[in-house]
C-alpha positions in Angstrom: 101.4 -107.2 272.9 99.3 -110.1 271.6 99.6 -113.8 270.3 96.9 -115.5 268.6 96.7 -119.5 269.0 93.5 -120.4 266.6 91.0 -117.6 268.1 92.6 -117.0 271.2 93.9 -113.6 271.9 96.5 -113.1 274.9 96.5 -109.8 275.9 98.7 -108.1 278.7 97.3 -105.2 280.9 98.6 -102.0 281.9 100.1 -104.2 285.0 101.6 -106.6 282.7 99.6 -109.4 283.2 98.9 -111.5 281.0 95.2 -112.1 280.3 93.7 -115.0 277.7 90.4 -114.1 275.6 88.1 -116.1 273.1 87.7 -114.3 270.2 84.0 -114.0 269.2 83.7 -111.7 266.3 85.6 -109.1 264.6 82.9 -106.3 263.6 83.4 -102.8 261.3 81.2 -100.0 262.6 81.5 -96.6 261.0 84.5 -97.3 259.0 86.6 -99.0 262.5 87.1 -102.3 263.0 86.4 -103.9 266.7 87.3 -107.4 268.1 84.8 -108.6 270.8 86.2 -111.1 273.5 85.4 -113.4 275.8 87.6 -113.9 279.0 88.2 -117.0 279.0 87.8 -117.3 282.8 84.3 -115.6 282.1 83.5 -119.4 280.1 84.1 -120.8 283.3 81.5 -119.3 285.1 78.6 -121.0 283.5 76.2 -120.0 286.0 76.5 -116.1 285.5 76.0 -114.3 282.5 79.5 -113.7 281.0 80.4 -110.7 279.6 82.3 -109.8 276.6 85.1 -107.0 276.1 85.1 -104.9 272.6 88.1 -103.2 271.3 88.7 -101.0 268.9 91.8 -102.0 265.7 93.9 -99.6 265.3 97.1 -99.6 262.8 100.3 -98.2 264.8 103.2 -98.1 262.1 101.7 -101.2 260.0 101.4 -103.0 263.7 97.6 -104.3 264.8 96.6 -102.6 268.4 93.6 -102.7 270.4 92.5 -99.8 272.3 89.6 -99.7 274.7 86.8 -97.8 273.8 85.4 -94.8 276.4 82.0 -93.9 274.1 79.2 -95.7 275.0 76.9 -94.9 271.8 80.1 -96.7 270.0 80.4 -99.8 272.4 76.4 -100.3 272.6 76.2 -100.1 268.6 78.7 -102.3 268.2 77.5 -104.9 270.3 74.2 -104.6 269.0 75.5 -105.3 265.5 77.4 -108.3 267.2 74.3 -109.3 268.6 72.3 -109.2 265.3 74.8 -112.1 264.0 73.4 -114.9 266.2 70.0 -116.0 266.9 69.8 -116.4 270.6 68.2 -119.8 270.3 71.0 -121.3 268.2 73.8 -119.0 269.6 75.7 -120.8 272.3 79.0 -120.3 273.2 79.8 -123.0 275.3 79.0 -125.9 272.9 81.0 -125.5 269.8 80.2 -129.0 268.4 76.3 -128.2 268.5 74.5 -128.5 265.2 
């Protein structure tokens, strides 16, 4: 189950919690398409280095689902290729209205 408002994802866990995300990017890699999040309590903690969560897209029956992903290769190519989007000096995520 998830609910978008503008690029926030609301995701509930195998405990049925609910849990909010940022949405960052939305990547294709080999032919999949992956979603990488931010918690949003992670943009909180300015003092650590947050860190992001990428899911795979899946189509269930024509409905959108994101399942975690296991491989590693996978997950460290995809964030590489998330990574190659934004140039470190002018990517940061906690001040939308820089310039």
């Amino acid at each position: 189950m998830d609910m978008f408002t503008d690029n926030i994802v609301t995701l509930v866990d195998e405990e049925g919690r609910e849990i909010s995300f940022e949405m960052l990017d939305k990547v294709n890699y080999n032919g999949n398409d992956y979603i990488v999040l931010l918690p949003l309590e992670e943009m909180e903690k300015e003092d650590e280095e947050a860190e992001v969560v990428i899911l795979r897209i899946e189509d269930r029956d024509g409905e959108e689902v994101y399942v975690g992903v296991e491989d590693e290769e996978e997950l460290e190519n995809v964030f590489e290729i998330f990574q190659s989007r934004f140039d470190d000096e002018d990517f940061d995520m906690y001040d939308e209205d820089e310039e």
